[in-house]
C-alpha positions, 0 to 999 in steps of 0.5 A: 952370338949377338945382334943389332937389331933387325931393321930388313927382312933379310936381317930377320930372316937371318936372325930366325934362322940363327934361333933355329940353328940353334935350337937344332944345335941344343937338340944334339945334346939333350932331350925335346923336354930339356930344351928352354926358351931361357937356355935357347934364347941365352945360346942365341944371344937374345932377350927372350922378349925378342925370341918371342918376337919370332917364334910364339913359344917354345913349341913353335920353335920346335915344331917348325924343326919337326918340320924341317927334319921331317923334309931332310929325312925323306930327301935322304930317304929316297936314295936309302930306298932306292938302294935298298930295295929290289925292284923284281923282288916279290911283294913279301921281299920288298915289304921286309926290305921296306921295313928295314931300310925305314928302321935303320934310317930312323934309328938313326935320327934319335932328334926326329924320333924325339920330335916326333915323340913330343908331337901330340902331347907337347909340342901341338899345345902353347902354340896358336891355330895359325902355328897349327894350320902352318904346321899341319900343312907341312905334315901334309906334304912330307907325308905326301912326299912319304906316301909316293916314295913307299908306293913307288917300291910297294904299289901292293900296298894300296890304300893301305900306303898311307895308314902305313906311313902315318902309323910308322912315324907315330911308332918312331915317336913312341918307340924312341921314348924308351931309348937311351933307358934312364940310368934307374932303369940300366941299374935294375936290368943289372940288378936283376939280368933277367928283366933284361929282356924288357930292354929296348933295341930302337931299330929292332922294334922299328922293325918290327912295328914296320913289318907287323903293320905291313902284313896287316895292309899288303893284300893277301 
């Protein structure tokens, strides 16, 4: 891919867009930490003087994906719910349907979980306090647009909804860092089978998390 340079704000538009693109295409092939602003700017077809131009490092990137993945999710995620949960179901019912339906659904979005991961630690540093402000008033919202869809199938919940979907999406990042194991880690479960039972199953322990934390916030 390459460019001419961008003379209007469509054309920068769409050139921003290209990086993003991009960057999401990198992600669908290796890990948050592998991910550079020199492989990045060389699959755009950029210097990465003009990259910079655009975005202020490489966590801005990335926080800005975190972001738009975050709002694809839940877009997604409010038909996944609606089908998976029962209406006239007791509270304890839809507080395990509401924990699986979140575990499958993130299991699923490895890149989400990944981003997510890296939030704290990696991707909220080397970037400006506009970048932040940015960033954090688009969690804000997505976290909003969460906290509705959860109250809407466990009104139970309370104010204890919104630790529960700050604490889930956390638990994802976390959880998600030990998944795939490194190939060191799969040759010790095989040397010795029984530390196997270290071995972590993404949507298994979503789950758990989930329905650990919703018995500790649904009113008894």
């Amino acid at each position: 891919m390459t460019f001419q340079r961008a003379r209007s704000d469509e054309q920068r538009e769409i050139r921003r867009r290209a990086i993003l693109d991009t960057a999401a295409a990198m992600l669908d092939e290796m890990p948050v930490a592998d991910v550079s602003l020199n492989e990045l700017s060389r699959r755009v077809g950029l210097a990465k003087s003009n990259v910079l131009r655009y975005f202020e490092s490489r966590e801005a990137v990335l926080l800005e994906l975190l972001d738009d993945f975050l709002g694809r999710w839940l877009e997604e995620l409010a038909e996944e719910l609606a089908a998976g949960i029962e209406a006239d179901a007791s509270p304890e019912v839809r507080a395990d349907q509401l924990a699986d339906v979140l575990s499958r659904s993130l299991s699923e979005r490895m890149v989400l979980c990944d981003l997510f991961g890296a939030q704290g630690g990696v991707l909220e540093h080397n970037v400006s306090v506009e970048v932040v402000k940015r960033h954090k008033r688009s969690t804000h919202a997505n976290l909003a647009t969460m906290l509705e869809l959860v109250r809407r199938h466990l009104p139970e919940l309370g104010d204890g909804a919104q630790t529960f979907c700050m604490m889930s999406l956390i638990s994802a990042g976390a959880l998600a860092a030990y998944v795939p194991p490194p190939p060191s880690v799969l040759a010790a479960y095989a040397d010795e089978p029984e530390l196997g039972v270290l071995h972590l199953d993404l949507r298994d322990a979503l789950r758990t998390s989930f329905t650990a934390a919703l018995v500790g916030v649904l009113p008894r």
